[in-house]
C-alpha positions as CSV (number, residue, x, y, z in Angstrom):
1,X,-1.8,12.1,-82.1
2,X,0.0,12.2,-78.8
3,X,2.7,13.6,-80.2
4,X,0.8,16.5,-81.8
5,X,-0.9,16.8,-78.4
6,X,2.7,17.6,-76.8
7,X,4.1,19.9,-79.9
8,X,1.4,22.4,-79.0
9,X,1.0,22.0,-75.4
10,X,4.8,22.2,-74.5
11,X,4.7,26.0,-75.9
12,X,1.6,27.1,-73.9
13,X,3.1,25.3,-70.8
14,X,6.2,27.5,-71.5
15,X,4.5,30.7,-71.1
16,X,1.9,29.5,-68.0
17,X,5.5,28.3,-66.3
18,X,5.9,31.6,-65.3
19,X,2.7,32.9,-63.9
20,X,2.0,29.0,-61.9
21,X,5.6,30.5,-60.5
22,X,4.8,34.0,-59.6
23,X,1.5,33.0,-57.7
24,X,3.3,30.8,-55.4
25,X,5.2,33.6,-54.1
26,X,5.2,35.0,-50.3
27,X,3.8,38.7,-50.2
28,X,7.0,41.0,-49.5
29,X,6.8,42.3,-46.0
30,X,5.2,45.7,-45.7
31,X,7.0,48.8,-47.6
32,X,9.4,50.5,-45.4
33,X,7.9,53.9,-43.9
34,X,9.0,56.9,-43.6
35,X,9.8,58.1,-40.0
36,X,5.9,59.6,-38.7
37,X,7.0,61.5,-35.8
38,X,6.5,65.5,-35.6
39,X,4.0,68.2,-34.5
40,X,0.8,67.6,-35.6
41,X,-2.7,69.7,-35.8
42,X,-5.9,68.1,-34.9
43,X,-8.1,69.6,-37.5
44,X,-10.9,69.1,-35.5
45,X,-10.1,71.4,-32.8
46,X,-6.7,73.1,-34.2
47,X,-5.2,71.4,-30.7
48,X,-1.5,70.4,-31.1
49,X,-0.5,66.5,-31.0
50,X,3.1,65.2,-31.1
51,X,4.0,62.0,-32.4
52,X,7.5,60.3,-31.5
53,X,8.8,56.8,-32.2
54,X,9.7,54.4,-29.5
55,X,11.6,51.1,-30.6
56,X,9.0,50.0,-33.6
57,X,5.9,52.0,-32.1
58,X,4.8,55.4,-32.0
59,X,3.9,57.1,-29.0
60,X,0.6,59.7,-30.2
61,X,0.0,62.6,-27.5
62,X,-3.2,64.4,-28.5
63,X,-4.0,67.5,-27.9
64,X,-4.7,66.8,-24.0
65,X,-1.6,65.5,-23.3
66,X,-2.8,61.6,-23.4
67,X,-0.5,59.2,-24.7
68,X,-1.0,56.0,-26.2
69,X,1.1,53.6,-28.2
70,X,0.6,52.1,-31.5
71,X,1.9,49.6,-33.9
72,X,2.1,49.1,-37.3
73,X,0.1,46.2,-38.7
74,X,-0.3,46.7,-42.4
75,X,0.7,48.8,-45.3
76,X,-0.2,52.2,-43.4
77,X,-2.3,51.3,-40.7
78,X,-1.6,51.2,-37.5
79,X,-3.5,49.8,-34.2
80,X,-3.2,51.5,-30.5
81,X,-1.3,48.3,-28.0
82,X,-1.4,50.5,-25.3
83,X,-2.6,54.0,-23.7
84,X,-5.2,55.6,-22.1
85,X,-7.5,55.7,-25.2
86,X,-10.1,53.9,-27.1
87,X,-8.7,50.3,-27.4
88,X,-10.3,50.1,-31.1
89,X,-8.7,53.5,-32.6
90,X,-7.4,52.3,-35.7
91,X,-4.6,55.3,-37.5
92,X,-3.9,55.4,-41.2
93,X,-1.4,57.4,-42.2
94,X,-1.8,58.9,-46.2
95,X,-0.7,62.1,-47.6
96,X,-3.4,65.0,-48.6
97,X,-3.6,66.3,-51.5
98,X,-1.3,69.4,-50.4
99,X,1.6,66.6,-50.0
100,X,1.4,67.1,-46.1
101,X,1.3,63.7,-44.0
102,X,-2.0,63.3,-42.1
103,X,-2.7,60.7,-39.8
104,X,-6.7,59.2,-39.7
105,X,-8.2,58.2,-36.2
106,X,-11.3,55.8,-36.3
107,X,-13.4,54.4,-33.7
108,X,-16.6,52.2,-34.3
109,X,-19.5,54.6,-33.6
110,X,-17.8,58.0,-34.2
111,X,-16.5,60.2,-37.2
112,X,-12.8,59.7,-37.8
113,X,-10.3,62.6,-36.6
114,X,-7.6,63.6,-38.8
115,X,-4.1,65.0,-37.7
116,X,-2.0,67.0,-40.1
117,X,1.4,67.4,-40.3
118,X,2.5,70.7,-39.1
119,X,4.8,72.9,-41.6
């Protein structure tokens, strides 16, 4: 009986080998990205906003000429470690359906600001 026990387990362990494998394995660090600096449009007001990397942030200047410095933390999302705006802007960074970058601002309590790539 044992026996028969361990001719049709040892195939189904065979094939569940692989997946007990697979789930032990460390996420892969986030995707590399694409280099986000450029001229941007705040759609909101049409004002122009630049966006330059420094080390492994980006500096954002919006359309009033006030800086701030954010960092990537996830797979296209990016929080502000320094500047002179809200310390809870959170930026994700997608592409429209034109193909054109865009950058999303959101702060708790307001409607979230997009920038667009200019051409």
């Amino acid at each position: 009986m044992l026996s028969r026990v361990i001719y049709f387990a040892f195939p189904v362990l065979l094939f569940a080998g692989d997946s007990f494998a697979t789930a032990q394995r460390v996420p892969p660090p986030f995707p590399p990205r694409d280099d986000l600096s450029g001229t941007y449009v705040n759609t909101s007001n049409n004002g122009t906003c630049e966006v330059f990397r420094r080390g492994r942030d980006y500096v954002f200047v919006n359309e009033n000429g006030t800086p701030a410095r954010f960092r990537f933390v996830g797979p296209n999302q990016l929080r502000i470690v320094s500047g002179d705006w809200n310390p809870n802007t959170v930026a994700t960074v997608g592409v429209g359906r034109d193909g054109r970058p865009f950058i999303r601002f959101k702060e708790p309590g307001n409607r979230p600001g997009f920038w667009v790539l200019q051409d």
